[in-house]
Each structure stands twice: as C-alpha cells, then as structure tokens.
C-alpha distance (Angstrom), angle and dihedral (degrees) to the residues before:
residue distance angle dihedral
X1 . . .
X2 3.78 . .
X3 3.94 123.6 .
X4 3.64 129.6 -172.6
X5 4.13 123.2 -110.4
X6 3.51 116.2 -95.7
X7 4.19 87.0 -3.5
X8 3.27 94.6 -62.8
X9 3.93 128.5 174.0
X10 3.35 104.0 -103.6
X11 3.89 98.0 -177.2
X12 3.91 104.2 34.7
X13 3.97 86.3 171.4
X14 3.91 147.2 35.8
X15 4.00 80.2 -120.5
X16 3.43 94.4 58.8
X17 3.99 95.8 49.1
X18 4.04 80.7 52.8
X19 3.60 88.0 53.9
X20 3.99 100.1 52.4
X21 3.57 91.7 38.8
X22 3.62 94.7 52.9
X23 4.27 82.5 46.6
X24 3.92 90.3 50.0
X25 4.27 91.7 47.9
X26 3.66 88.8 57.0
X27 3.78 99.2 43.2
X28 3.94 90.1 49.5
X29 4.10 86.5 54.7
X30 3.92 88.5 43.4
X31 3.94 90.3 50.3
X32 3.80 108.4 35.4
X33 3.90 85.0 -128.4
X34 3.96 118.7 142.8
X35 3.67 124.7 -133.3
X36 3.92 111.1 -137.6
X37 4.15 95.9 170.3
X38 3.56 139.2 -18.3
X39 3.92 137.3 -175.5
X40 3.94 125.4 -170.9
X41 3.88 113.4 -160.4
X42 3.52 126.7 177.9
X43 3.79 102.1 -86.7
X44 4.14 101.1 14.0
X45 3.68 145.4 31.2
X46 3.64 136.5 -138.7
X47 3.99 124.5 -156.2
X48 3.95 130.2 179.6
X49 3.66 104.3 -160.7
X50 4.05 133.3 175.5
X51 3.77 105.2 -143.7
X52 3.56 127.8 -122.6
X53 3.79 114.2 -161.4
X54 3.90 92.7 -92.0
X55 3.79 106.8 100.5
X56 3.56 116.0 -96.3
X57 3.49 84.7 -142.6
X58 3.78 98.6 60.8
X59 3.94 83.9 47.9
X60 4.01 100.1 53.4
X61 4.06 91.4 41.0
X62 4.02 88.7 59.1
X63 4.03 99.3 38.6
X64 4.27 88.3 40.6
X65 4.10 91.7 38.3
X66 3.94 86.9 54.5
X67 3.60 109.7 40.3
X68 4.22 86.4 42.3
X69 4.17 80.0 55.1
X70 3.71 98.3 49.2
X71 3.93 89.5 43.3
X72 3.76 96.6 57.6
X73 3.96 85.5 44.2
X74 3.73 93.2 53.0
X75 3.83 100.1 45.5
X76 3.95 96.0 26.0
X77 3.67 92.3 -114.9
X78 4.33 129.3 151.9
X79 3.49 127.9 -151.8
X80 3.93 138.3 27.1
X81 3.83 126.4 -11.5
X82 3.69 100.4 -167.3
X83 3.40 141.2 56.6
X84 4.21 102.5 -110.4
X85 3.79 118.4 -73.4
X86 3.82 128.8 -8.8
X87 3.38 113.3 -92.8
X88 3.55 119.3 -138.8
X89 4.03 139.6 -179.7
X90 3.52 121.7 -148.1
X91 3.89 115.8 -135.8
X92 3.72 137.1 -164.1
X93 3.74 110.0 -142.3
X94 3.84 120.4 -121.2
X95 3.53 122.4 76.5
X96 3.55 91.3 -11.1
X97 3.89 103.8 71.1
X98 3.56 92.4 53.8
X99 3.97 91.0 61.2
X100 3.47 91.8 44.4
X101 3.92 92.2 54.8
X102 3.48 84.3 51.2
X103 3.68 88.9 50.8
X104 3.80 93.4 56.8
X105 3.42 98.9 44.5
X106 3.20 109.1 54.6
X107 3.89 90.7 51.3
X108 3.93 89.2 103.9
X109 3.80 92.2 53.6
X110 3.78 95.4 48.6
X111 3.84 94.2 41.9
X112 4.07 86.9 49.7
X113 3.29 94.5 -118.2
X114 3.64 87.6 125.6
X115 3.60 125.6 29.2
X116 3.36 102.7 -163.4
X117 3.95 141.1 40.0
X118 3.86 83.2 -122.5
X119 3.45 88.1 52.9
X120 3.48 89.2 44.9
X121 4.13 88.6 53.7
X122 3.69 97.7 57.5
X123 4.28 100.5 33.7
X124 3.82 105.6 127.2
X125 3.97 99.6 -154.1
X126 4.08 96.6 61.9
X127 3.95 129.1 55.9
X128 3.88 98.6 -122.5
X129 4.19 82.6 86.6
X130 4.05 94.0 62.8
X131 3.89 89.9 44.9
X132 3.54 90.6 53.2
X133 3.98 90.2 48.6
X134 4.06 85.6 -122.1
X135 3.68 102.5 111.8
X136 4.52 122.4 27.0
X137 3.78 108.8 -112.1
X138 4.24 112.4 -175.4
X139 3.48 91.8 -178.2
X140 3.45 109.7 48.8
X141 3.87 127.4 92.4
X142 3.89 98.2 -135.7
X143 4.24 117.5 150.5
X144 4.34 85.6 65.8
X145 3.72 88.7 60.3
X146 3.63 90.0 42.1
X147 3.57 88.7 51.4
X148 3.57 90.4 62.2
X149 3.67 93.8 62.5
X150 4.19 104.3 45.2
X151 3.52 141.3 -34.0
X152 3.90 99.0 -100.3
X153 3.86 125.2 66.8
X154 3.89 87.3 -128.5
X155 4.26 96.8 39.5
X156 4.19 90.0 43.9
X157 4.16 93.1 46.9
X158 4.12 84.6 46.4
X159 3.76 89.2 56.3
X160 3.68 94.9 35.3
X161 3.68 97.5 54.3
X162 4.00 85.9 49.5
X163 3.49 97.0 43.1
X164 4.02 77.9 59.7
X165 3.54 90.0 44.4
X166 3.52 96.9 58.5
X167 3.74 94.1 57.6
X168 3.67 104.2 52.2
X169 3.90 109.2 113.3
X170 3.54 98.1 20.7
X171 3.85 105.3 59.9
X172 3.74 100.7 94.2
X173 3.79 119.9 169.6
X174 3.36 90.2 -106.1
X175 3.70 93.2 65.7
X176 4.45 94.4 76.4
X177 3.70 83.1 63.6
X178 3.99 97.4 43.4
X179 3.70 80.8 56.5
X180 3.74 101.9 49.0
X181 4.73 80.5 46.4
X182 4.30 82.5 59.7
X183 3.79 95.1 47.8
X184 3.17 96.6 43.8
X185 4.02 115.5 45.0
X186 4.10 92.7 -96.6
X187 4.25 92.4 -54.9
X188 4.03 100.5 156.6
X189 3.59 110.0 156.9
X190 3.69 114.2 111.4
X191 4.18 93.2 -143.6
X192 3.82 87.4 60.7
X193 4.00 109.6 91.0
X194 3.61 91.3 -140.1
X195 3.93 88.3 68.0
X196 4.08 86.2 76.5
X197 3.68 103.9 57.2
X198 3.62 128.0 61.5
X199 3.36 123.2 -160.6
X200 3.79 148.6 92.3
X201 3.84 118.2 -50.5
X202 3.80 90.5 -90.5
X203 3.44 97.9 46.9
X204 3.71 92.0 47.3
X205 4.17 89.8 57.4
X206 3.77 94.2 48.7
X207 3.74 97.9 49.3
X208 3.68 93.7 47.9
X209 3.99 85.4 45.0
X210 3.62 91.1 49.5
X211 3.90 113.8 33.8
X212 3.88 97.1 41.5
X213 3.83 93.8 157.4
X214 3.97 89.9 54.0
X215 3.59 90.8 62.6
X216 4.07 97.2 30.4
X217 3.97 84.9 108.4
X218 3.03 111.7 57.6
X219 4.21 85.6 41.8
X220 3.59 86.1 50.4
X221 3.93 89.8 46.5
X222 4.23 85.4 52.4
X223 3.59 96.6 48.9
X224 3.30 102.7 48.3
X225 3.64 99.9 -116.9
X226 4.03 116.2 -178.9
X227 3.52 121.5 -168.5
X228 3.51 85.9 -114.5
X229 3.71 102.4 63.9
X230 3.34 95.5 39.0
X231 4.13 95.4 54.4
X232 3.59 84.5 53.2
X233 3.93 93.6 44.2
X234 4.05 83.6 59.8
X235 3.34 101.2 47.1
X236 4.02 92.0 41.8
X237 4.27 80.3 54.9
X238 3.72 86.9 51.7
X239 3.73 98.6 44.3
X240 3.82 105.1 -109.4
X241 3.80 139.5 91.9
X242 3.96 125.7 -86.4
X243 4.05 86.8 -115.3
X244 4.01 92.0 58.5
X245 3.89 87.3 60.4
X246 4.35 89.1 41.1
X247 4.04 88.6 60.5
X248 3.11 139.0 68.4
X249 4.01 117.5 -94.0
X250 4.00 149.8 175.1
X251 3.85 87.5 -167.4
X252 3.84 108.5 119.3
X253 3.77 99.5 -147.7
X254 4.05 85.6 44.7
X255 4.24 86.7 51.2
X256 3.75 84.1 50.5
X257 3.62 106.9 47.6
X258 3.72 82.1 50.2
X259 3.21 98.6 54.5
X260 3.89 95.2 53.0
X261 3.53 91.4 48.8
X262 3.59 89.4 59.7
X263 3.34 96.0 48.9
X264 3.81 96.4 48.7
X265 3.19 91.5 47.4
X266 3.81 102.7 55.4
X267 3.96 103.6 27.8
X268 3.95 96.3 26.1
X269 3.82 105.3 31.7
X270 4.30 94.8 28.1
X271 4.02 87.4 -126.7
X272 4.04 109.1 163.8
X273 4.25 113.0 -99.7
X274 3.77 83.0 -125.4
X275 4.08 101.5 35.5
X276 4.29 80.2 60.7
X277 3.80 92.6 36.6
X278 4.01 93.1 58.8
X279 4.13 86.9 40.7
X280 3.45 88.0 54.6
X281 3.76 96.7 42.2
X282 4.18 92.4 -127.2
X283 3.75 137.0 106.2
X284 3.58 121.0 -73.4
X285 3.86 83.5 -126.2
X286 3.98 91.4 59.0
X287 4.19 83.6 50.0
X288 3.79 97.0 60.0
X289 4.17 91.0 37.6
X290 3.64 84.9 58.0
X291 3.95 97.8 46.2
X292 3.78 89.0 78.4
X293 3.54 101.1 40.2
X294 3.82 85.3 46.0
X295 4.21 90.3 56.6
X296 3.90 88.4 57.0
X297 3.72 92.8 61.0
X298 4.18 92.2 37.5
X299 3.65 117.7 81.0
X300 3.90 130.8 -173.8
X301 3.63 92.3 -101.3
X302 3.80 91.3 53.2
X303 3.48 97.8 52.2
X304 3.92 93.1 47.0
X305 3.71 88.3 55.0
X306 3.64 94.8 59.6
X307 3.66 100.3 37.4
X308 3.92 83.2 56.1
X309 3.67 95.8 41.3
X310 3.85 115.3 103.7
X311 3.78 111.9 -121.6
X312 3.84 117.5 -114.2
C-alpha cells in the first residue's frame, strides 16, 4: 500500500494511471514478483504480490521513485509524492489470500467509485476486471486465483464473482486488522510487529524470525527509537562516538559506520531519506546513494541485533 503526502491525488488523470501501470508491468518482469490484485484510487494504491526472492523493497523504491519523478515533471511540482515508506503486510497463503483479494477489489465499490458490482466488473483501474475476463491485464497473474474458485474458467469466474458478491457491504477497513486480531491471539496494536503478518501461530514466529527488517518499524515505533540514539547505538557497535559519524570524514571505518547507519535507519528502522539527511547535515541524494552501499556492510544478524536492542 502506497498513499499520497498530505492526501494528495496521486493519479490526477486516466494518463497517469497508464503511466504507473505501464511502470509496475515492467518492474514485475524486472523482479520475478507476481501480481495477485491491485486497486489504484485517487490518493493510494493497493497491491497483492507473491514474492520472488528480489526484495520487494528494491522493487517499490524504483516503480514509486519513477512515477513520483514523472509526476513532478508533468504538473511542475518539487518535493515528495508519497507519504514515507511503502507499507506492506506479509501474508500466509491459504484461506487468507482469497480474503485479501476480496479486500482489494472491492476498494472501488466501497470508495463509490463504482456503484455497482457491474460496474465493478468492467472498471479499468482495479484487477477484479481481468479476473472477470472484462478488461486485458498483461501483468497480472490470474488462472491461480481462478483456480481457487473451480476447475473451469467459466465455473471458477461464477464463484469468484460471488465470492466478491458476498462481501460487498461488510468489508470495512477495519476488517484487515480484525484479521491480523484472529491470527494472532487478539494482538491489535499497530507498533507491535506481529500486527504486519497474518498467518497461523507458526507462521507468525517464522516471519518475524526471518524478515526482521520488515518489521524493524513498527519495533522501532514500540521502543521508542530516535534517530539520535540509534546513530549513536551504531557508532558505539563500531567503536566510535555519535559526533565522528555527524562530521565530515575521509576515515574509512568512519565512511562505513555511516553508511550502516543510514541504511538501518531507512530500510531497518523506516526513518524518512530526508528526516536522516537533515540529521546528518547532507543531501537527501547522498542518503539514498549510501542506502546501498550501507546494505553491503549490514548483515541479517546485524540488523536483528539492533531491532532487539533496547534503546538508551
């Protein structure tokens, strides 16, 4: 899910939807990722995506950094198009991905975009029109959601479409987080890292195990963390003081530490590019050059260790 800054329209025109579509189809080929559902609104976006092993990360930086550049082009505009980070929910498959499509696609019809589940089957901007075989789709991975539904193209899209049916007027957006209380013995606060996977028990564990830096922030949100402590946190790791990594240095191990702070604290921690940038006193440019460099020097056990470590 993506939202505009400041709820801002994020696709002023049928041109523009082109546009950021056309952007998403070649970052799914780029990525191996598989689109499952998607919905663009007028100030957000929702995707379902399987994962390939490419970062989804990597992915949404490139298709957000792009579309934010032709936008400001277009209607002679500076600054940031979207609201922070991504953020993203990680799903185990079974009965949940069917809700969540469901979720997604009725977005339109709850938002009154459409009025109508007919409506609803022909509406270009939303992925419910390829499933029903109403609108051509390149991009989007449709005959294993079918499959979920029947054994026929005709038979599945009958039980898809009510399947659909049956969940217009009661999908509320409070209903993603009613889902995550279920999976997840009654856990609803959205600063507690369990709150972004959705699963069984099991499931639950081993994705928080795993994918520490997808969760680092909303831990980072619980803890308390401030840029601050967590700067000096690095450096202390690395040996130095918080002011060798505030000025300006040739030092190699200084460069370094940097450069893992800055990483950490955009891709681990969910800090803003330029919220670090002015901290640091450098471009918000230099930031996202670093975030790369930073990764290299950053490994799983690293990032676990601050995620885990108590602020202070």
């Amino acid at each position: 899910m993506a939202r505009g800054i400041d709820g801002k329209n994020i696709f002023p025109s049928d041109d523009d939807r082109e546009y950021f579509l056309s952007l998403f189809s070649q970052a799914l080929r780029q990525s191996g990722h598989l689109c499952y559902a998607w919905a663009l609104m007028d100030t957000h976006y929702h995707l379902i995506l399987r994962c390939s092993e490419s970062p989804l990360a990597r992915m949404m930086r490139v298709l957000n950094g792009k579309y934010a550049r032709y936008y400001n082009r277009k209607y002679d505009r500076n600054g940031y198009l979207f609201q922070d980070r991504f953020k993203s929910i990680m799903s185990q498959d079974q009965k949940y991905l069917e809700e969540l499509i469901r979720y997604v696609h009725l977005n339109p019809l709850r938002a009154g975009i459409c009025r109508t589940i007919e409506e609803l089957d022909r509406y270009r901007w939303c992925g419910h029109s390829a499933v029903m075989g109403q609108a051509s789709c390149g991009f989007q991975t449709i005959k294993p959601v079918l499959r979920r539904f029947g054994r026929t193209l005709s038979g599945a899209r009958i039980e898809y479409r009510k399947f659909i049916n049956e969940g217009i007027g009661r999908h509320s957006d409070d209903w993603l987080i009613e889902m995550v209380r279920s999976s997840n013995h009654g856990i609803d606060r959205k600063d507690r890292p369990e709150c972004w996977v959705i699963g069984d028990r099991d499931f639950v564990v081993t994705a928080i195990k795993n994918y520490a830096m997808h969760i680092g922030l909303t831990r980072s949100v619980s803890e308390k963390w401030t840029i601050e402590r967590l700067c000096n946190a690095v450096a202390c790791s690395d040996g130095l003081n918080m002011e060798d990594l505030l000025k300006r240095s040739r030092s190699v191990p200084v460069s370094n530490s940097k450069k893992r702070f800055i990483f950490l604290a955009c891709r681990a921690f969910g800090f803003p590019a330029v919220k670090v940038a002015a901290f640091l006193n450098v471009s918000q440019p230099a930031v996202s050059y670093a975030i790369p460099l930073g990764e290299k020097l950053v490994s799983k056990k690293d990032i676990s260790k601050f995620i885990n470590l108590t602020p202070g």
